[in-house]
Rosetta silent file (secondary structure, phi, psi, omega in degrees, C-alpha in Angstrom):
SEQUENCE: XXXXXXXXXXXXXXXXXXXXXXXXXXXXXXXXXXXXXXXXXXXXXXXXXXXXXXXXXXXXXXXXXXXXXXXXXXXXXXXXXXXXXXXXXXXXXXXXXXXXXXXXXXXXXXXXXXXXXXXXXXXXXXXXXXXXXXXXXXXXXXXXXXXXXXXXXXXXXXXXXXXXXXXXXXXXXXXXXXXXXXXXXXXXXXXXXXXXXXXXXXXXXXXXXXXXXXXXXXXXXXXXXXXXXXXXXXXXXXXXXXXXXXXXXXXXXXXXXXXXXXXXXXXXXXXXXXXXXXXXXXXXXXXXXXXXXX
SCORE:     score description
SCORE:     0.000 S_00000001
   1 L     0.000  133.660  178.612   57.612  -14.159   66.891 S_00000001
   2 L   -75.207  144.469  157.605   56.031  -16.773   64.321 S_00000001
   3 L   -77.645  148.667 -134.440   56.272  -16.191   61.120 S_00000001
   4 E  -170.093   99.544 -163.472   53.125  -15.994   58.744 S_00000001
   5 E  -122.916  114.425  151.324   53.580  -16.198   54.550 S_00000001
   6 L   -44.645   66.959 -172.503   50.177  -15.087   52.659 S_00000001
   7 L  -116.151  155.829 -170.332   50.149  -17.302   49.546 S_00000001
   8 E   -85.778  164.566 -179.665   47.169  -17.351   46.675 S_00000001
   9 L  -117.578 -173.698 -174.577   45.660  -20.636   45.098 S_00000001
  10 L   -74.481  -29.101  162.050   44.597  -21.373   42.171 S_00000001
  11 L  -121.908  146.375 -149.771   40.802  -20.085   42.959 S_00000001
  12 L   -79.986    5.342  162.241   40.890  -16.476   43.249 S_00000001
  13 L  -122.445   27.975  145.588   38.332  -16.458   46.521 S_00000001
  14 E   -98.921  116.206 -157.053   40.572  -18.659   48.687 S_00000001
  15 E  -102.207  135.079  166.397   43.651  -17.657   50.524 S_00000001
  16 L  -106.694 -170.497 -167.681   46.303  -19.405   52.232 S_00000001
  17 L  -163.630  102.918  173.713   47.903  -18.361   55.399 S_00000001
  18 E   -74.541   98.926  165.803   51.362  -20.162   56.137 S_00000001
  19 E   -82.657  176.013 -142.380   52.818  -20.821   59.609 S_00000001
  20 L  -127.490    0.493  169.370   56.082  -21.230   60.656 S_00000001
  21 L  -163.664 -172.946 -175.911   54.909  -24.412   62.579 S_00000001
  22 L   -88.467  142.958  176.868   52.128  -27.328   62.581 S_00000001
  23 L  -104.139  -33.993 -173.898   48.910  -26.398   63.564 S_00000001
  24 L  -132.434  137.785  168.763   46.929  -29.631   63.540 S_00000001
  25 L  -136.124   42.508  127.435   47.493  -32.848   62.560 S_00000001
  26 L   -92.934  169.456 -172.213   43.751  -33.023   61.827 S_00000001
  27 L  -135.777  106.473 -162.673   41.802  -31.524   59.282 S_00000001
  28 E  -123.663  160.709  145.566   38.766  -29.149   59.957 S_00000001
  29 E  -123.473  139.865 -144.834   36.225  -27.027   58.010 S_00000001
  30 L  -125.626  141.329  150.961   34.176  -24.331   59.385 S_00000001
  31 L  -135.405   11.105  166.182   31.226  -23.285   57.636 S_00000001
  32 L   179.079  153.036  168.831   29.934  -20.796   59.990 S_00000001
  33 H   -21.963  -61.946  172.239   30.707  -19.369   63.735 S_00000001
  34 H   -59.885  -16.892  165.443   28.869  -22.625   65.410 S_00000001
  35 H  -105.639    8.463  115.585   30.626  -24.904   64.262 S_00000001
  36 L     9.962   -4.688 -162.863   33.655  -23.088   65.419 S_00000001
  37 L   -84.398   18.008  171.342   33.489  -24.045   69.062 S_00000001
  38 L  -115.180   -2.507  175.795   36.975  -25.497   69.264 S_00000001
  39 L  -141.211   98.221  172.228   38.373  -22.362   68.147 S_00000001
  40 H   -51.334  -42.965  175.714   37.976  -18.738   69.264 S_00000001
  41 H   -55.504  -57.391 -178.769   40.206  -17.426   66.226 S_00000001
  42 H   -44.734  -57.641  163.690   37.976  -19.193   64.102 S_00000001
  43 H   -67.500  -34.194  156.263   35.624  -17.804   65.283 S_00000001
  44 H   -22.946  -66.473 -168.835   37.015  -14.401   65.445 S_00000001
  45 H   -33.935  -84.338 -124.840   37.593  -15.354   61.850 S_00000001
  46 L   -90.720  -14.578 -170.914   33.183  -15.744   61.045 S_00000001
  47 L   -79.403  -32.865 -176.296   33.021  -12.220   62.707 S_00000001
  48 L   -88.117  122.222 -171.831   34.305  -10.570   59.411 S_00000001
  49 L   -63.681  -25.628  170.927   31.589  -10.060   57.362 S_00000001
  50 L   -99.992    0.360  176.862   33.322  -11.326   54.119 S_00000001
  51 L   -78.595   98.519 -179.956   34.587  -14.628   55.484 S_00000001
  52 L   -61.725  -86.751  171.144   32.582  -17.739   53.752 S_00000001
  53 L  -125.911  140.401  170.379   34.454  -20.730   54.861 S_00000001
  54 E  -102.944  156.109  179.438   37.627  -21.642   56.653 S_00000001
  55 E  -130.119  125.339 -166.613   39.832  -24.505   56.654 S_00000001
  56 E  -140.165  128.007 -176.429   42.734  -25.652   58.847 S_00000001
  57 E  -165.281  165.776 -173.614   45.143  -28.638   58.345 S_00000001
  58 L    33.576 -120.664 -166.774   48.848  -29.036   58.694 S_00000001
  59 L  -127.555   23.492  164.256   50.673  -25.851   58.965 S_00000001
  60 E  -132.893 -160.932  176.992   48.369  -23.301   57.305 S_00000001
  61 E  -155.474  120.689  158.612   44.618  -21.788   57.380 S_00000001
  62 E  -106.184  131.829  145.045   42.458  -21.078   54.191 S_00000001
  63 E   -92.984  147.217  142.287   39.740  -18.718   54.088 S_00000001
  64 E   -80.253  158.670  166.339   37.255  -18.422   51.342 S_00000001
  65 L  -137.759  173.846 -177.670   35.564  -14.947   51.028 S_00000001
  66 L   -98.506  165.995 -156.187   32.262  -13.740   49.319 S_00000001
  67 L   -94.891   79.210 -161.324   32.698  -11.990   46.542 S_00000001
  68 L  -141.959   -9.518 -177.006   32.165   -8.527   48.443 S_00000001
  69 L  -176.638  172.626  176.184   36.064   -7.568   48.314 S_00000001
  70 L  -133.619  166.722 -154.829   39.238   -8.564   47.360 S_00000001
  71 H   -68.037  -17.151  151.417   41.809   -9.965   49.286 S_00000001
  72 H   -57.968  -12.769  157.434   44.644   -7.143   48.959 S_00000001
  73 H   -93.962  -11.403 -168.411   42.370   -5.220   50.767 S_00000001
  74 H  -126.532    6.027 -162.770   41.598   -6.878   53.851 S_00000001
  75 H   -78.895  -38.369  172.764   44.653  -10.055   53.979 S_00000001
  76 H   -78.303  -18.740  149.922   47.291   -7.938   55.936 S_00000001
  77 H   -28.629  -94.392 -178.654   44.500   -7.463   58.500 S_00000001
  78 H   -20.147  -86.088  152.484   43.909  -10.892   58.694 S_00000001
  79 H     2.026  -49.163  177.915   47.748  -11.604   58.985 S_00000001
  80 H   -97.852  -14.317  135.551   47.808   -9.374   62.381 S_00000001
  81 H   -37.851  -54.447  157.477   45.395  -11.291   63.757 S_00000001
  82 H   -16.751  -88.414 -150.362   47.352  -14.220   63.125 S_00000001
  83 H   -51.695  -54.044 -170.285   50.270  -13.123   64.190 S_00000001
  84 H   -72.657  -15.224  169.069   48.885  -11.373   67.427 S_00000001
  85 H   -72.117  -59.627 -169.618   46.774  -14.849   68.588 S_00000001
  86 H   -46.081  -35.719  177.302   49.956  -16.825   67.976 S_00000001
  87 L   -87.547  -23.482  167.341   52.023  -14.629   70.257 S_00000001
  88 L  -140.062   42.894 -178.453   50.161  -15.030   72.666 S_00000001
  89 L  -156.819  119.267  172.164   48.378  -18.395   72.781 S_00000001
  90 L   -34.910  -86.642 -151.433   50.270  -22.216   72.350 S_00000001
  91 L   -96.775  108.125  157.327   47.249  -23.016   70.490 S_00000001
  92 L   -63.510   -1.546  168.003   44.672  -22.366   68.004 S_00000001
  93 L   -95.935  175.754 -170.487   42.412  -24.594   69.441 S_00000001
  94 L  -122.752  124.245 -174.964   40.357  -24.179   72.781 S_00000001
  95 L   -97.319  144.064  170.278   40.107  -27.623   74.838 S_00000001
  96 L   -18.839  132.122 -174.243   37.221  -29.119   74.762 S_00000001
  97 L  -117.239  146.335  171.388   34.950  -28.482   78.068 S_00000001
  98 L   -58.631  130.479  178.059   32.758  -30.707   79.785 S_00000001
  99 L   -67.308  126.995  167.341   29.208  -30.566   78.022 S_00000001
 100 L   -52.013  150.616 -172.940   26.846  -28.836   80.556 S_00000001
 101 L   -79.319  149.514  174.180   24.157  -31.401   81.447 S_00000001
 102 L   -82.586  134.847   98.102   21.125  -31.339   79.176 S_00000001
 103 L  -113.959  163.455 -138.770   17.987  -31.001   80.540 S_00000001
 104 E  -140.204  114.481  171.315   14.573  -31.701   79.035 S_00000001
 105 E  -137.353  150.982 -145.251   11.094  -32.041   80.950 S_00000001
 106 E  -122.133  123.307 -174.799    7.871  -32.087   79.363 S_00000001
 107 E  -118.539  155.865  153.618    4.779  -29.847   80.237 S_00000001
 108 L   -40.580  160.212  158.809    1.245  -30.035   79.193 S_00000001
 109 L  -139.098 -175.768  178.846   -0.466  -27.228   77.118 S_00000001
 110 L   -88.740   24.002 -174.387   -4.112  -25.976   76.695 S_00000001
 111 L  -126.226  108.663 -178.704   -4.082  -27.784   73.215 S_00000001
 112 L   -63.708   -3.469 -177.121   -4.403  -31.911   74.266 S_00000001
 113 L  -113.805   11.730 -176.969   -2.485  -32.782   71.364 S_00000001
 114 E  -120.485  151.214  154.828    0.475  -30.628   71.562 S_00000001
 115 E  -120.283  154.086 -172.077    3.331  -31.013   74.741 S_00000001
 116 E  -107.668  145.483 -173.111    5.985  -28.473   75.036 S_00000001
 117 E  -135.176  100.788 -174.730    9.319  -30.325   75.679 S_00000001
 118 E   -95.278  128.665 -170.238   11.296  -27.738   77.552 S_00000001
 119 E   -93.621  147.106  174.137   14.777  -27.438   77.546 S_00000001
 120 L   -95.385   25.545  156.136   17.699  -25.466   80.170 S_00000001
 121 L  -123.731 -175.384  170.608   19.304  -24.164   76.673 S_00000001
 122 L   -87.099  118.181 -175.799   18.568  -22.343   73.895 S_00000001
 123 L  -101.854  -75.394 -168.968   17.461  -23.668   70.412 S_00000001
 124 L  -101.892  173.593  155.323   16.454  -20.959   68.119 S_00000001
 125 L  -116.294   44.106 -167.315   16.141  -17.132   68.782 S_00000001
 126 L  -131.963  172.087 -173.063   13.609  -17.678   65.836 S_00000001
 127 L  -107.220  108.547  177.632    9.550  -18.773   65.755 S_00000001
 128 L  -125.754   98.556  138.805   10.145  -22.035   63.340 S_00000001
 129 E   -85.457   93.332  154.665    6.768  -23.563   62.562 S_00000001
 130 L   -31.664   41.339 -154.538    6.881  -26.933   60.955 S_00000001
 131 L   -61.389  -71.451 -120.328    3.964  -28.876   58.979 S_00000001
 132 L  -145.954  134.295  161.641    5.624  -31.525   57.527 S_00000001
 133 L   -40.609  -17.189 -176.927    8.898  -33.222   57.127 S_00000001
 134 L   -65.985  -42.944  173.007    9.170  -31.948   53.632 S_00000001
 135 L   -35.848  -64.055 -153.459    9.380  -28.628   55.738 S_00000001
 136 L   -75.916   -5.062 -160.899   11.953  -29.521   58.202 S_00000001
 137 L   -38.152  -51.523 -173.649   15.109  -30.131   55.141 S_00000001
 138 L   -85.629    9.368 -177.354   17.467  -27.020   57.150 S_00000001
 139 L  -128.539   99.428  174.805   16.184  -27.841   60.704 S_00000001
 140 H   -51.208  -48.225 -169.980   18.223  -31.033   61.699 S_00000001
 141 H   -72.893  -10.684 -128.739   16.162  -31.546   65.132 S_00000001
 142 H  -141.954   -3.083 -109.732   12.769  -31.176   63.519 S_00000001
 143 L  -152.664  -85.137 -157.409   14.186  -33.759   60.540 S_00000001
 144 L   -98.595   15.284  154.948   14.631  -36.358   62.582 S_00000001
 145 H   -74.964  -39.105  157.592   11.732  -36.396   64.916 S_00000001
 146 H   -22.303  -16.327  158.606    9.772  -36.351   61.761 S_00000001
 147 H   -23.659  -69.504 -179.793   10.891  -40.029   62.143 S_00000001
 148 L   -84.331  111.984 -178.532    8.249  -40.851   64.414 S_00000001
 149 L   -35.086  -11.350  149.271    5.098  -41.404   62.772 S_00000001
 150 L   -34.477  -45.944 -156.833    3.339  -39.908   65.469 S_00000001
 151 E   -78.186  120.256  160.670    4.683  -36.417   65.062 S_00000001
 152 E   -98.437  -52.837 -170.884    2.191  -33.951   63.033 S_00000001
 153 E  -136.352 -177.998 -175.040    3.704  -30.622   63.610 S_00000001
 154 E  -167.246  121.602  166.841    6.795  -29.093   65.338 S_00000001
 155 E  -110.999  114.765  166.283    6.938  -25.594   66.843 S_00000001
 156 L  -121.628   97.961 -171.726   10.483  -24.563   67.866 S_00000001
 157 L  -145.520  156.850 -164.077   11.156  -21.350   69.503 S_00000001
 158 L    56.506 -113.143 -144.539   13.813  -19.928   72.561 S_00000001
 159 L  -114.977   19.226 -166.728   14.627  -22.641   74.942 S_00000001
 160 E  -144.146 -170.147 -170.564   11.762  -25.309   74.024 S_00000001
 161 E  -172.912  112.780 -172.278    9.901  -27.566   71.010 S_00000001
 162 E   -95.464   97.429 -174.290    6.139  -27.620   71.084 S_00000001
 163 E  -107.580  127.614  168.942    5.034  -31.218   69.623 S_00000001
 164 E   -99.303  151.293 -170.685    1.586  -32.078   67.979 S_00000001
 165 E  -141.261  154.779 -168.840    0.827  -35.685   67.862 S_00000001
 166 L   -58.586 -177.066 -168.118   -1.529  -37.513   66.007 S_00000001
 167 L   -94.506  -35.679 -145.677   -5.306  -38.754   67.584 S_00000001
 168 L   -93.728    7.958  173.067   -4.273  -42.768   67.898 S_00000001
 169 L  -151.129  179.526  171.296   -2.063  -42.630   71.116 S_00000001
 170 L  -140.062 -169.181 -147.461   -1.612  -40.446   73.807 S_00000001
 171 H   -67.668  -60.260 -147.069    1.591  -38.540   75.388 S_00000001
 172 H   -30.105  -31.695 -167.432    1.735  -40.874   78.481 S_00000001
 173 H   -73.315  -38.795 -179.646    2.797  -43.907   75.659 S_00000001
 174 H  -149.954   50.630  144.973    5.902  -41.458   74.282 S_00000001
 175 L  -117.887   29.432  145.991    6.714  -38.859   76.109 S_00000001
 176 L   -84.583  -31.226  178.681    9.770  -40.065   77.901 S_00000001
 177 H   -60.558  -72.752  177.259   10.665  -41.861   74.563 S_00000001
 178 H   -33.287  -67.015  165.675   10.547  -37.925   72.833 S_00000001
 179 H   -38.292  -73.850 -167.056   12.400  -36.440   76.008 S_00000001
 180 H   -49.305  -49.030 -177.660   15.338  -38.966   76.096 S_00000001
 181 H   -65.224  -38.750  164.039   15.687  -38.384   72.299 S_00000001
 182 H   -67.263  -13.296  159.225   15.895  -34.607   72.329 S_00000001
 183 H   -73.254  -52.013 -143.603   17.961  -34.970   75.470 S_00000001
 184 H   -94.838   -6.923  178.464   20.451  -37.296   74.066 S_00000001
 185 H   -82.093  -20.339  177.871   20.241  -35.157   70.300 S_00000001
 186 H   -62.557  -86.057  145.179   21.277  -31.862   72.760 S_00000001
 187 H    10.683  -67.464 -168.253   23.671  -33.657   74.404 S_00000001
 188 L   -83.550   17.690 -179.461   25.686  -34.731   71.000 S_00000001
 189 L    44.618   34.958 -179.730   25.962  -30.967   69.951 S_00000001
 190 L   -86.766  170.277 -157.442   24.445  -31.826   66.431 S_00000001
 191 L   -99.099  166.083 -168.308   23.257  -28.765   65.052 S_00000001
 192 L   -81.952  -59.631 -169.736   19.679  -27.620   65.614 S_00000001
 193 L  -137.385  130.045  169.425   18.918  -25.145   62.704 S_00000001
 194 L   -43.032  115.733 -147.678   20.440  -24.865   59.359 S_00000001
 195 L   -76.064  -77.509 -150.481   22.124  -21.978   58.205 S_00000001
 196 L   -38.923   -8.005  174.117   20.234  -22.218   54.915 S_00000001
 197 L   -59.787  133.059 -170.782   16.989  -21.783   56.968 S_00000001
 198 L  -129.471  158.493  167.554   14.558  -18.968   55.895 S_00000001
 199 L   -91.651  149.770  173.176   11.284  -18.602   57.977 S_00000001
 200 L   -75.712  166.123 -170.621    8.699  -18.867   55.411 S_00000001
 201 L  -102.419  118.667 -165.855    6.557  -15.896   54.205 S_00000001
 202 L   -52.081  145.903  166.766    2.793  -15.509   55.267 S_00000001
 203 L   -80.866  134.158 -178.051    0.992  -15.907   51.482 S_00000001
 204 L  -123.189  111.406 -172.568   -1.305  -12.784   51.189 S_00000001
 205 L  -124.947  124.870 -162.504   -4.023  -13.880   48.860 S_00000001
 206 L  -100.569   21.709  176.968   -6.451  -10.217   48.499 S_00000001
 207 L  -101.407  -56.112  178.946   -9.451  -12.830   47.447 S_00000001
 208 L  -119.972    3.859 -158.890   -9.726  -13.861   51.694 S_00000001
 209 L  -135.829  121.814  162.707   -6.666  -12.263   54.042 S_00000001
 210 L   -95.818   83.990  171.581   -7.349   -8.562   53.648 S_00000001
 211 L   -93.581  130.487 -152.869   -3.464   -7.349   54.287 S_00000001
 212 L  -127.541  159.362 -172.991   -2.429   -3.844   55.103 S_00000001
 213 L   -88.378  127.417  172.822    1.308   -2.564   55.714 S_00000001
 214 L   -26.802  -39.830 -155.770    2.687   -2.461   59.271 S_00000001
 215 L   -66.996  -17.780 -163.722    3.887    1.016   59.407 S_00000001
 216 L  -104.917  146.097 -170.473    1.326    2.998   60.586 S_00000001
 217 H     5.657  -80.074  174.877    0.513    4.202   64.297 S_00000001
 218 H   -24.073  -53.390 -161.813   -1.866    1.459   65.232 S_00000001
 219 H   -73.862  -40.306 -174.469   -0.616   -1.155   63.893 S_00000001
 220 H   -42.878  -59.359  169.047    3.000   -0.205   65.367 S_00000001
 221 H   -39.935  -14.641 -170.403    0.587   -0.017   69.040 S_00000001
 222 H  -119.384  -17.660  160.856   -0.611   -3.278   68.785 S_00000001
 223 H   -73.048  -35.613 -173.632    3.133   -5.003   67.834 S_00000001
 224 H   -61.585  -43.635 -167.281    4.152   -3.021   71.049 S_00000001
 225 H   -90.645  -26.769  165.544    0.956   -4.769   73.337 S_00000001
 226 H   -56.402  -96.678 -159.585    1.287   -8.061   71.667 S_00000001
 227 H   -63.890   16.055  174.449    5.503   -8.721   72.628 S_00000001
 228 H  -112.915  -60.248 -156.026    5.025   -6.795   76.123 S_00000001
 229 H   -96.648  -38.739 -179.187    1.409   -8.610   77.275 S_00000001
 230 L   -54.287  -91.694 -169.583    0.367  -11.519   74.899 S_00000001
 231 H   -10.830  -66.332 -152.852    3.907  -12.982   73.521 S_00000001
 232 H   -78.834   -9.860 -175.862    4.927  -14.023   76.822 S_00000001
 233 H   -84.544  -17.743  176.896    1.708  -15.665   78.411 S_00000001
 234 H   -66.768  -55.393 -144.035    1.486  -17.405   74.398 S_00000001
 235 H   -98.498  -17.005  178.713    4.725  -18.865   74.899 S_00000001
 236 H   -80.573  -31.049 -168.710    4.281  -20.066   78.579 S_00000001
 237 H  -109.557   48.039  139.307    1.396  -22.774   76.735 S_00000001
 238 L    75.613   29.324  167.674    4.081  -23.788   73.940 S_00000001
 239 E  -133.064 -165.590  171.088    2.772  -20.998   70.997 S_00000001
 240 E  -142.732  160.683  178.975    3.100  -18.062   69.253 S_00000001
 241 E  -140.852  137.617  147.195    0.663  -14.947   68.029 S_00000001
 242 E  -113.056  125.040  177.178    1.872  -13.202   64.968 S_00000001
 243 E   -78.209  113.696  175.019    0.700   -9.758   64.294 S_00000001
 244 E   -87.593  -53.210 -170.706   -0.675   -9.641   60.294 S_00000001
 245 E   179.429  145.055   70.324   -2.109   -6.496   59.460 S_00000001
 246 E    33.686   99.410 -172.989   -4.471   -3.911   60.447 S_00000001
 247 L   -96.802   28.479 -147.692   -7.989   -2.646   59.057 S_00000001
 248 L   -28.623  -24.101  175.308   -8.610    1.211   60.188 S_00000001
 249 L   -55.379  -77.600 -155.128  -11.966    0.527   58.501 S_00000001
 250 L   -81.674  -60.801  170.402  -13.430   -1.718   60.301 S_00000001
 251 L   131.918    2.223  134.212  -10.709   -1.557   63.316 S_00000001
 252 L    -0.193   97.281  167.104  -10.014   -5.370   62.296 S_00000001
 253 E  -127.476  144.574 -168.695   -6.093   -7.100   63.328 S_00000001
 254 E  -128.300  125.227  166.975   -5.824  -10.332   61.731 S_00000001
 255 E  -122.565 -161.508  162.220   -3.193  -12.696   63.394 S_00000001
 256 E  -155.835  142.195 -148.851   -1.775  -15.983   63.078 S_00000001
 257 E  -103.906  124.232  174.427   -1.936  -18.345   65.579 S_00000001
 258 E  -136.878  178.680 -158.191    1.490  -21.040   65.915 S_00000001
 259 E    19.741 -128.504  171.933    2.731  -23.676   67.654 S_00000001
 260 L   -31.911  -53.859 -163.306    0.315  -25.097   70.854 S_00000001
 261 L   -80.915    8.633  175.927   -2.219  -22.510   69.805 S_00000001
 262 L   -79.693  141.376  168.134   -2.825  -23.607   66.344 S_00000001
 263 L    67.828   -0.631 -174.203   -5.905  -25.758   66.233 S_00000001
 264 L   -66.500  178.697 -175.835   -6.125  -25.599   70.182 S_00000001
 265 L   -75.693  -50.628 -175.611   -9.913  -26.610   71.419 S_00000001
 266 L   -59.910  -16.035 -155.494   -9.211  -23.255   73.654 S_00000001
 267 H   -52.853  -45.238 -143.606   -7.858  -20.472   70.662 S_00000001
 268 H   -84.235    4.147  176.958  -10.595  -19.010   70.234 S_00000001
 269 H   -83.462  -45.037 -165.919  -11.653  -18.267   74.387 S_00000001
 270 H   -54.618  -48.502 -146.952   -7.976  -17.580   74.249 S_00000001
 271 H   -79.135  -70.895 -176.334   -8.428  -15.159   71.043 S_00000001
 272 H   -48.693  -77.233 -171.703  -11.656  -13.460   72.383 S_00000001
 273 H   -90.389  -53.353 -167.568  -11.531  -12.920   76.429 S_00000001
 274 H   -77.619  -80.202 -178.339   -7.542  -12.601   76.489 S_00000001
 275 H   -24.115  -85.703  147.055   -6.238  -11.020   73.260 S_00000001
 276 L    -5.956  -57.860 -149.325   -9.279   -9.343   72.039 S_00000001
 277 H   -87.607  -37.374 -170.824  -10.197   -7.807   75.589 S_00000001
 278 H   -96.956   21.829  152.663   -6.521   -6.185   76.716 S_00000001
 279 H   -85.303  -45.485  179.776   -6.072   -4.779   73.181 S_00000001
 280 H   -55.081  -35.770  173.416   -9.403   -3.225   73.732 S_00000001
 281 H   -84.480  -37.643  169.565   -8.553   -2.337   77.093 S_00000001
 282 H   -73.633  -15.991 -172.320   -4.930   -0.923   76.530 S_00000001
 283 L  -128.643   67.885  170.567   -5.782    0.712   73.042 S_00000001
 284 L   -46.844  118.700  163.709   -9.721    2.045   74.107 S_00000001
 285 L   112.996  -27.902 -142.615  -11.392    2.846   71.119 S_00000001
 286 L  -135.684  -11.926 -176.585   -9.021    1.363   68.213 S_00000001
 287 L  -114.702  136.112  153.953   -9.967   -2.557   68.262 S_00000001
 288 L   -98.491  -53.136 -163.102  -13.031   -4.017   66.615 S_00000001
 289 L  -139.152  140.973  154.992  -12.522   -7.646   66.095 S_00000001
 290 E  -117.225  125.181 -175.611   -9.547  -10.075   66.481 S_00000001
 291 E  -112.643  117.224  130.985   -9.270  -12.530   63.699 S_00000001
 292 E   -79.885  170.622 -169.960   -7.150  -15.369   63.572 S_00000001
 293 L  -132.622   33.627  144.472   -6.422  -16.642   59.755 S_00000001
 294 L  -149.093    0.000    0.000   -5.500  -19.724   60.402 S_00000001
């Protein structure tokens, strides 16, 4: 059975973990479960709620931890983890697998200035709307298409990336150029989205967005008819609908409109005969008006 020696450094929220034999003769640092993909322990590791960063070189492994505990409580844990991967695996690493092929094909939307660049993997489980490069700082893929001077906006959400492009060209001139590059940025496993990424927070200014709190009946009915009937026919043309708030006065839902469907020539036939008419039809009685607010 390998042997395993616990010893402390010099800062009091990093740990070492000794083996009894070389682990590497490389040098890696993890800062979060994805980039982990050469190691299931490591990953194991990112599963524990207090585990910042890890490190592996020679013949140990440091963890850092957040300052949420201290390491005499949870280190002989760790330790039997070791010890029980070790017994029964040559290796902490996992070898490397052939990258599944990327593909990336590019469909129209009902907005002439945005194409959806569809992908067979997943990029966010998140809505990430984009303005600006200034925007894009934690979203690596969205960074460097900001590159092309073309590029106005960036919608990224599931398996796809929703691009608006400027009035002075049209897709036919770069959209194989856009396609190869988000093929060949897939392809090199660079990371997508940042950890440090927060979605930003609608601004509720009570001078023109009349905002109301989610919780009550209605509103809850109308997040339910939105992700079952809307969401997914939004997201087939390269957008998003966000549900904002709820008037009982007037009978007023205020949304927001993202990716393809911001600014399309279509929103508001979109807003009006689809949205509008099956909330009215599914909630009889409970819709006045649908207002987007942006």
């Amino acid at each position: 059975m390998s042997k395993i020696n616990i010893e402390n450094t010099s800062n009091p929220a990093i740990i070492k973990f000794i083996f009894d034999k070389i682990l590497t003769e490389n040098s890696f640092e993890y800062n979060s479960i994805e980039d982990a993909n050469n190691s299931t322990l490591i990953q194991q590791l990112f599963h524990l709620p207090f585990v910042k960063k890890v490190f592996v070189t020679a013949n140990f492994i440091a963890i850092e931890k957040y300052d949420i505990l201290e390491w005499n409580e949870v280190q002989a844990e760790i330790k039997e983890i070791f010890t029980a991967y070790v017994s029964q695996n040559d290796s902490i690493f996992v070898e490397k697998k052939a990258t599944n092929l990327i593909e990336v094909y590019a469909e129209s939307t009902p907005n002439p200035n945005v194409q959806k660049f569809v992908t067979n993997r997943l990029l966010s489980n998140k809505n990430i709307e984009l303005t600006s490069k200034a925007d894009a700082k934690d979203v690596p893929l969205a960074l460097e298409l900001f590159d092309f001077p073309f590029i106005k906006e960036i919608f990224i959400s599931d398996n796809y990336v929703s691009i608006q492009k400027t009035n002075d060209l049209d897709w036919f001139e770069v959209n194989n150029t856009l396609r190869d590059f988000i093929k060949e940025y897939l392809q090199s496993e660079r990371r997508i989205v940042g950890d440090n990424y927060q979605q930003k927070t609608i601004s509720k200014d009570e001078d023109h967005i009349k905002y109301t709190p989610t919780n009550d009946d209605v509103s809850k009915e109308i997040i339910a008819v939105l992700e079952e009937y809307i969401k997914p026919a939004v997201a087939g043309d390269g957008g998003n609908i966000q549900f904002l708030s709820y008037i009982p006065e007037t009978k007023e839902v205020n949304v927001i409109l993202q990716g393809a469907c911001n600014g399309c020539p279509s929103s508001t036939i979109t807003l009006k005969n689809g949205i509008e008419a099956t909330l009215k039809q599914v909630l009889p009685g409970k819709i006045g008006t649908v207002n987007a607010l942006n």
